[in-house]
C-alpha positions, 0 to 999 in steps of 0.5 A: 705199498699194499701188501699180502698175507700168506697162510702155511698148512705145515706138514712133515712131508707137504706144506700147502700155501694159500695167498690173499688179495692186497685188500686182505679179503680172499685167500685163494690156494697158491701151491704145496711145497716139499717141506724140506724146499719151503724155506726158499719157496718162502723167501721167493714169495715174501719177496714177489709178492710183497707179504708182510704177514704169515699166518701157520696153522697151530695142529691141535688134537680134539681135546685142544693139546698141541699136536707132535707137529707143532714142536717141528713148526715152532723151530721153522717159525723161528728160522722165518723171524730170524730171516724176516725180523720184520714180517709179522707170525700169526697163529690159528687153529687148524683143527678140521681143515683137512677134512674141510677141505677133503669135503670141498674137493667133493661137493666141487666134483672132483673125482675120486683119483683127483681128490686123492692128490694129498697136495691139493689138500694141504693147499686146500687147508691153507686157504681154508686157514687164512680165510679163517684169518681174513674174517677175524682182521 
């Protein structure tokens, strides 16, 4: 059975969440999450749509030390192994991705009103994350 990768831009309030291909070569955005709401929207993706890798982007300031955020990720990451024993966690570096993708929804022409969609961004930046992953498997 193919299987698919997921990728999360985790956030207090929003997660976005980007999904690949089952030849694991284009990750294309899925939908944002209310963070409180992303452990069922989790299980009901793992499930459907037959992931067997998860990759969370790791939020870094500048000088490489862990973001606040990540205290936050590192319990959810927890949780998702407890329910998943099998599913395999991988991390990157999202330094960037927000604004990566705040410069996608420009030079795609989206307006201004419709780049200020805060969800569209973080689904943005997931896919930005697991297509920095796709590249690297």
């Amino acid at each position: 059975m193919k299987t698919k990768v997921i990728a999360l831009d985790f956030g207090m309030k929003r997660t976005g969440i980007a999904i690949s291909d089952e030849m694991k070569m284009i990750a294309s955005g899925l939908k944002t999450v209310e963070t409180r709401n992303l452990m069922q929207e989790l299980k009901k993706i793992i499930k459907e749509e037959s992931v067997d890798t998860v990759v969370v982007g790791q939020p870094k300031h500048i000088d490489g030390k862990p973001m606040q955020l990540e205290k936050n990720i590192l319990y959810f990451i927890e949780d998702v192994q407890a329910l998943f024993p099998s599913l395999v966690i991988k991390r990157i570096d999202e330094r960037f991705t927000s604004k990566m993708a705040f410069q996608t929804m420009i030079d795609s022409g989206l307006k201004k009103k419709q780049r200020q969609n805060k969800g569209l961004v973080d689904e943005i930046s997931a896919t930005i994350i697991l297509q920095n992953y796709l590249q690297y498997i």
